[in-house]
FISE-676381 format. One line per 4 residues: number of its first residue (from 1); their letters; for each residue z, x, y of C-alpha. Coordinates in Angstrom, 3 decimals. Each point is the difference from the previous one (the first is absolute). Example, Ala and Ser with C-alpha at 12.3 -4.5 7.8 and 13.67 -1.06 7.14 Angstrom:
1) AS) 7.800:12.300:-4.500  -0.660:1.370:3.440 .
% end
This chain:
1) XXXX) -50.186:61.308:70.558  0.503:-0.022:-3.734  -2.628:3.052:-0.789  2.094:1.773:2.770 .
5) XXXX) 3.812:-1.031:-1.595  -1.480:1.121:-3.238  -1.824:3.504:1.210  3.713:0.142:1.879 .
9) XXXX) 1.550:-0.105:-3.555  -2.454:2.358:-1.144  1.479:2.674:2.625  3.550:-0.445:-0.597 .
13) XXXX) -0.751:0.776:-3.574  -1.683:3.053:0.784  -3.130:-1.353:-1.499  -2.519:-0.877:2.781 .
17) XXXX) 0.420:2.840:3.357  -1.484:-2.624:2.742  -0.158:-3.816:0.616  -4.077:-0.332:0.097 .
21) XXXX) 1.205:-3.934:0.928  1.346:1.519:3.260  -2.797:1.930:1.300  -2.121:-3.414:-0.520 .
25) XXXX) 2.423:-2.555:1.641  -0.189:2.876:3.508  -3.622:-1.412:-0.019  0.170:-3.601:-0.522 .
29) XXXX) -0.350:-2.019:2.658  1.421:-3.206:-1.982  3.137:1.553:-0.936  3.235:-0.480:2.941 .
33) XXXX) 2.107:3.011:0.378  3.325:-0.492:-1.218  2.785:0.847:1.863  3.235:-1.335:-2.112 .
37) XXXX) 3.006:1.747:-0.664  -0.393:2.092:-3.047  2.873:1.009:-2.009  -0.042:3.818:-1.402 .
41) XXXX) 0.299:-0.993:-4.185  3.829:1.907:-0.444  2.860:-0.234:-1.921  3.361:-0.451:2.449 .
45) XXXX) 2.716:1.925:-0.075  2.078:-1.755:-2.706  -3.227:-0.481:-2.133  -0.795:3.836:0.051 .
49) XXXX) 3.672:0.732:-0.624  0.027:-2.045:-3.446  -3.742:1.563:-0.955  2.052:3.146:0.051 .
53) XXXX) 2.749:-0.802:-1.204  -1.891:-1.813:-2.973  -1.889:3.268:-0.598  2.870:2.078:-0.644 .
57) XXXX) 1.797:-2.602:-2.076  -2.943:0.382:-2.124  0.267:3.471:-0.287  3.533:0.164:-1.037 .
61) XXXX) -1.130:-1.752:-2.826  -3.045:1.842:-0.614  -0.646:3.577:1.752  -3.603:-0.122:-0.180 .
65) XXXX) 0.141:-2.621:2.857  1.066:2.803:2.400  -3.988:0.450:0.782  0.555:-3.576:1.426 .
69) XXXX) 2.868:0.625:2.262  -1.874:2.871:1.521  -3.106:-1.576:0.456  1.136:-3.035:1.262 .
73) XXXX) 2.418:2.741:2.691  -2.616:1.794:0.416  -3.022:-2.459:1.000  2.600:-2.316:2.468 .
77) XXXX) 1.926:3.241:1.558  -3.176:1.659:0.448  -2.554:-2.708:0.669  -2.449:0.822:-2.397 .
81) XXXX) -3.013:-1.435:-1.701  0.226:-0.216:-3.721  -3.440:2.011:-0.200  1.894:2.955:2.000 .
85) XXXX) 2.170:0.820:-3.132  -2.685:-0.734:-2.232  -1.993:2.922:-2.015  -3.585:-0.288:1.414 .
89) XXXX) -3.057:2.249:-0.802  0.546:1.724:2.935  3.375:0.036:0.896  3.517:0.385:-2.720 .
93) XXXX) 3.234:-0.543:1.926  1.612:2.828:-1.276  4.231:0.633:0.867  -1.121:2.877:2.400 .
97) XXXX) -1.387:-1.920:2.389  3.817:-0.909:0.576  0.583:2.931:2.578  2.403:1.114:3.031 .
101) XXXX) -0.815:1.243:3.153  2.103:3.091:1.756  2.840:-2.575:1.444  0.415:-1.207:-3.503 .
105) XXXX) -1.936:-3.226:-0.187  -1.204:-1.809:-2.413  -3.918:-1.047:0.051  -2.221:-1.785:-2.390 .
109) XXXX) -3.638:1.047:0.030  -2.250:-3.377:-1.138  -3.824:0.374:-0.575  -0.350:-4.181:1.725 .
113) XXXX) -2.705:-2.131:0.970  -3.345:1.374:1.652  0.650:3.035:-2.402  2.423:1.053:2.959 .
117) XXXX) 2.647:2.617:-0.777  3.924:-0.838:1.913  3.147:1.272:-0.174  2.642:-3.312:-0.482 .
121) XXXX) 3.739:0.807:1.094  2.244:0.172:-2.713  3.539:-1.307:0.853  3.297:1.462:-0.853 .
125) XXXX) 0.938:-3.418:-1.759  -2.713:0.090:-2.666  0.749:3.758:-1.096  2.951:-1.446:-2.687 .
129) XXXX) -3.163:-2.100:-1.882  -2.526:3.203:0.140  3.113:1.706:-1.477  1.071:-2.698:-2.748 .
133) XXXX) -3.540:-0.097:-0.910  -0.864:3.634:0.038  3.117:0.747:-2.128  -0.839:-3.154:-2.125 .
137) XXXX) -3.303:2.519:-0.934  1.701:2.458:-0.142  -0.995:2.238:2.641  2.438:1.758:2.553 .
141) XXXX) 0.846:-2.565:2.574  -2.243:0.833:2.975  -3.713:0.616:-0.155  -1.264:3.883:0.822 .
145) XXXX) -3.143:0.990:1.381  -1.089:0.794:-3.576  0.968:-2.919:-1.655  -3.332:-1.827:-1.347 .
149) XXXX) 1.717:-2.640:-1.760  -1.991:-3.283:0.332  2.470:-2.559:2.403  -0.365:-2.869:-2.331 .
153) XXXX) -0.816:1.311:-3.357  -1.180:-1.991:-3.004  3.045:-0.202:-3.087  -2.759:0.298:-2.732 .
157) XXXX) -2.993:2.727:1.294  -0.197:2.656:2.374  -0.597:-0.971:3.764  0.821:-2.948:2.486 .
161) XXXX) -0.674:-2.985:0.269  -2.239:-2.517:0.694  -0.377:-2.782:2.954  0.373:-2.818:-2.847 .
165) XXXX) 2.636:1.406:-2.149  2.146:0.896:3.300  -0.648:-3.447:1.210  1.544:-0.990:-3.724 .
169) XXXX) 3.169:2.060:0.753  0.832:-1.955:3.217  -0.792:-3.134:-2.245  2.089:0.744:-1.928 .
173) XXXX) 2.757:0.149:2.342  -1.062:-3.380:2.224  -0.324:-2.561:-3.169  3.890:1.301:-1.141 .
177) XXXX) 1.211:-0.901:3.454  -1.854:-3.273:-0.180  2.085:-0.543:-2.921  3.115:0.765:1.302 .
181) XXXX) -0.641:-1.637:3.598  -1.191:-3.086:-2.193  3.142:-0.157:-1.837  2.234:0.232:3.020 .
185) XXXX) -1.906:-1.860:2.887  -2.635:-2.344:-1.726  -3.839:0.324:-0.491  -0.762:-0.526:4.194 .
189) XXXX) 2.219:3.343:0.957  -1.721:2.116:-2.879  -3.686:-0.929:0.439  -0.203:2.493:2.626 .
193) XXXX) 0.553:2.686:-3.074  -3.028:-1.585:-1.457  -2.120:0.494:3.533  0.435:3.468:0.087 .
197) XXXX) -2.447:2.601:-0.331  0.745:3.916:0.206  -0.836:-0.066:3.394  2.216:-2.043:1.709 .
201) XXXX) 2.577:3.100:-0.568  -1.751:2.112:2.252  -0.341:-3.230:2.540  3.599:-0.525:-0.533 .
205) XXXX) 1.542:3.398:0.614  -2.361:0.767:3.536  1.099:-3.741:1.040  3.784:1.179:-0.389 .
209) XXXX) -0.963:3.180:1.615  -1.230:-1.759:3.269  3.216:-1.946:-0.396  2.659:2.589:-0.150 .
213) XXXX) -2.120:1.238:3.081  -1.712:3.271:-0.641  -2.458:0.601:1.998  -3.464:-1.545:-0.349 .
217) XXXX) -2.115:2.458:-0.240  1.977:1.935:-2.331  0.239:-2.960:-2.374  -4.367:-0.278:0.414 .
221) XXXX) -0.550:4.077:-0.831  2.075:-0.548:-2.963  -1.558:-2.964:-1.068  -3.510:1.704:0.464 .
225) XXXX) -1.529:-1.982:2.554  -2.789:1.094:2.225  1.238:-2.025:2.781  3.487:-1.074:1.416 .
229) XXXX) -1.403:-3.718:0.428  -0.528:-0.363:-3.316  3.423:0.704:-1.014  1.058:-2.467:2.896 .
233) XXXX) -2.611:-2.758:-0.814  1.805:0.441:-3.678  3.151:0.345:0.150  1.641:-0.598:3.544 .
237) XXXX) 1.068:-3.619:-0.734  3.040:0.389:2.859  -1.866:-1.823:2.927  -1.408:-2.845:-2.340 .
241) XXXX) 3.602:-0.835:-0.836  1.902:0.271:3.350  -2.873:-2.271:1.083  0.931:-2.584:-3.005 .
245) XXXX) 3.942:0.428:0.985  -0.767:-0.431:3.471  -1.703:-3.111:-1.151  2.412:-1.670:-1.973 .
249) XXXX) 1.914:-1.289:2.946  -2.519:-1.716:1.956  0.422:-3.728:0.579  -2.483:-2.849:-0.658 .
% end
């Protein structure tokens, strides 16, 4: 169980691409199967809303932070994996890979996991960020077809950016709100700040997805998943808690 927690950590940092610990626990006969509850690792509502909020006080006060407020947008709106904006040998995010189809919508197109090529939904809602940030760069404010501007590019170099120094970005953003959430609620509130890792954006904005109550298998092509059961093993938490409501009022 620990070699499996820590090869888990190892995936949500974009380090490790399987849990080895997994395949070997299918064929132990010693092991029992665990059926608990399992909560999706997410920010709530009013948590994401002072990330944000955090992020943009920081670039009022400092413009080069604007690369955090649209990552951080960008990775929760559009569920992605840090490694999906991440120069690779053979794959750079470029702005053109922004793109609309012929009833004027917006699409992302992500090189993911398994080396698979998807198209993500863009929403109207996170055009304003692509725009402050574009603008911020100095480019017109929409992306064109020719437009082979790296999406996150480095301040000093040509290029993007890497896994780790994206990963430092969102950092950046989590241990300021730690501060702040510290200084208004206590240590207990904030430590969530501290638990954090880049991925629990992308867990957090499909999670609010299935909430508002878009469709499931919308929310699982977006996400990239092969299968709609894994976005429902993952992130349908809805039955687990009627269940513990439900609960709550029986008598001993």
């Amino acid at each position: 169980s620990a070699i499996s927690g820590f090869y888990t950590h190892l995936m949500e940092s974009e380090i490790a691409l399987g849990n080895p610990a997994g395949l070997a626990k299918k064929d132990c006969k010693r092991l029992v199967k665990d059926a608990q509850v399992k909560e999706t690792k997410r920010l709530d509502q009013a948590q994401w809303d002072l990330l944000l909020i955090t992020a943009e006080k920081m670039a009022d006060e400092d413009s080069l932070f604007e690369r955090n407020i649209f990552l951080l947008a960008a990775m929760k709106t559009m569920f992605l994996r840090i490694s999906e904006l991440a120069e690779r040998d053979d794959w750079i995010p470029v702005m053109s890979h922004f793109w609309q189809d012929d009833k004027k919508n917006w699409w992302l197109k992500i090189y993911g996991k398994g080396k698979k090529i998807r198209d993500i939904s863009v929403p109207d809602s996170f055009l304003p960020y692509l725009e402050r940030y574009r603008l911020w760069r100095g480019l017109p404010a929409l992306p064109g077809r020719q437009d082979k501007q790296p999406i996150v590019e480095k301040i000093r170099g040509a290029g993007g950016m890497s896994g780790r120094q994206l990963a430092r970005l969102v950092h950046q953003v989590l241990d300021k709100t730690y501060e702040t959430m510290r200084s208004r609620s206590g240590e207990k509130a904030a430590q969530i700040f501290k638990d954090v890792s880049p991925h629990w954006l992308r867990h957090t904005g499909a999670s609010m997805e299935i909430e508002r109550g878009r469709a499931l298998k919308d929310v699982s092509e977006d996400l990239g998943h092969s299968s709609m059961a894994t976005t429902d093993t993952v992130y349908v938490q809805t039955s687990a808690k009627k269940r513990a409501e439900s609960g709550k009022s029986r008598e001993v």
